[in-house]
N, C-alpha and C positions, 0 to 999 in steps of 0.2 A: 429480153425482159429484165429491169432491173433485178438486184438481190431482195430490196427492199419491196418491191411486190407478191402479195398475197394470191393464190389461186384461190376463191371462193367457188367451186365449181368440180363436177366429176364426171367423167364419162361414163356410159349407160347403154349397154351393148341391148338391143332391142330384136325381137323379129319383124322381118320384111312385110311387105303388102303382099307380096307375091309368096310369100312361104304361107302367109297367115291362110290364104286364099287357096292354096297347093292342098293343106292341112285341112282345113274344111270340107271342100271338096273330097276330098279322099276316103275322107270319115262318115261324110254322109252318103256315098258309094258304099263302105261297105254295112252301111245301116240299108242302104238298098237292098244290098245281096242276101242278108238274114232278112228282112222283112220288117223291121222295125222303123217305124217313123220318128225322127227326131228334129232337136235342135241342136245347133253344133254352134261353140260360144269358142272364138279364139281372142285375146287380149292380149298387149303389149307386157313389157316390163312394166310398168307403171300402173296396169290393171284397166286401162283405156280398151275400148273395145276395136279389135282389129277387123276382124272377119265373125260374121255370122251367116247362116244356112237354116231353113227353116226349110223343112220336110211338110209336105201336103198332110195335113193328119195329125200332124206332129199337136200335143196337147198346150195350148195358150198356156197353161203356169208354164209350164216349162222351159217357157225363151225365157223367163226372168231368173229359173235353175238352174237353166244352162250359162248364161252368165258368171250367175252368183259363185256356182262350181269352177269356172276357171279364173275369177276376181279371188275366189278362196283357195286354191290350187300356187296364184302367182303371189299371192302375198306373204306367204310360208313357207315356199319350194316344197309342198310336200304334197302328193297324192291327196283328194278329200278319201277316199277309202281308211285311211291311216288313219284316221282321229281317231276314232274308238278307240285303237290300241296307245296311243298317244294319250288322249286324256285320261285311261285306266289310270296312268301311274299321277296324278292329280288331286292336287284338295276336290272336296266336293262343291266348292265356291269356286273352283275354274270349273270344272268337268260339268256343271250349270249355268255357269257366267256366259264362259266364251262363246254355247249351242245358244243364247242366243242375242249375238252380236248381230245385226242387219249383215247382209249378204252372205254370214259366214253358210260356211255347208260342209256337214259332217259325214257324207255317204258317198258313195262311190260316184265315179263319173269327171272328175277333173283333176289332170295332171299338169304339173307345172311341165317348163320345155325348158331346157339344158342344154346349151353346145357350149362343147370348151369349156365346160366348168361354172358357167355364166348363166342365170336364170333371165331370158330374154321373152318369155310368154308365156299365156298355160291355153292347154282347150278345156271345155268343158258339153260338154253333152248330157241331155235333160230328154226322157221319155220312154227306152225300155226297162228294162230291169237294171240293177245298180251294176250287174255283171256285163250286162251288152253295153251301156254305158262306156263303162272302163274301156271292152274292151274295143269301143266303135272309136275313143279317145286316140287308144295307143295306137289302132289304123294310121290315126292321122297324125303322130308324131312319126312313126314308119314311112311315111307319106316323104318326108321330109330326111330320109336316112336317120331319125335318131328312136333310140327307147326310151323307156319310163324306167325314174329309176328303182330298185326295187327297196323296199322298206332296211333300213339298219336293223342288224341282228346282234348291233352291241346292248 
């Protein structure tokens, strides 16, 4: 490549078809095993939809929470559980604005996904409590050999 050429372009490390799919599966197994019916929402880097799971039972709003939960998970690298504490320290024109942005989601149930540093997907999960959520989510990062990562204590 000349010197005089421009890269206009970046690489974009993503989850696979077969992870996204691994990670759903996994999560909606262990939604099995407790007994809670859900939706299980996994998305790329870019917040496209990878894999979805729909649970017998599982409540209609929900596929569009479970979504919205891992579109809002991968767009910020951060847990939805987090915001509350995240927007405490906030004007009261964000900590009102951004709750309600279209798809954002401020409660528990989606975590972004991390390998090597890289934000390459989030899940999201939509229909037991915000805690079985979370933690039918981190199943399926587990799924996958990785964790969720835990909130900064700076």
């Amino acid at each position: 490549m000349p010197a005089s050429a421009c890269l206009h372009s970046t690489t974009q490390r993503c989850i696979t078809w077969q992870a996204a799919h691994a990670a759903a599966g996994a999560a909606a197994a262990q939604a099995a095993a407790i007994g809670v019916s859900v939706n299980v929402a996994l998305v790329d880097a870019a917040g496209g939809l990878a894999a979805f799971v729909r649970m017998p039972g599982a409540a209609l709003h929900s596929v569009d929470i479970a979504i919205d939960k891992a579109y809002t998970a991968v767009s910020f690298g951060l847990a939805t559980s987090q915001w509350h504490a995240v927007l405490a320290g906030h004007s009261p024109a964000v900590r009102e604005g951004l709750v309600l942005r279209p798809r954002f989601v401020a409660f528990g149930g989606g975590l972004p996904i991390i390998e090597g540093g890289a934000r390459i997907g989030a899940i999201g999960v939509s229909g037991g409590s915000e805690a079985q959520d979370e933690a039918i989510a981190r199943a399926g990062l587990h799924a996958l050999g990785l964790e969720a990562l835990e909130p900064s204590t700076e």
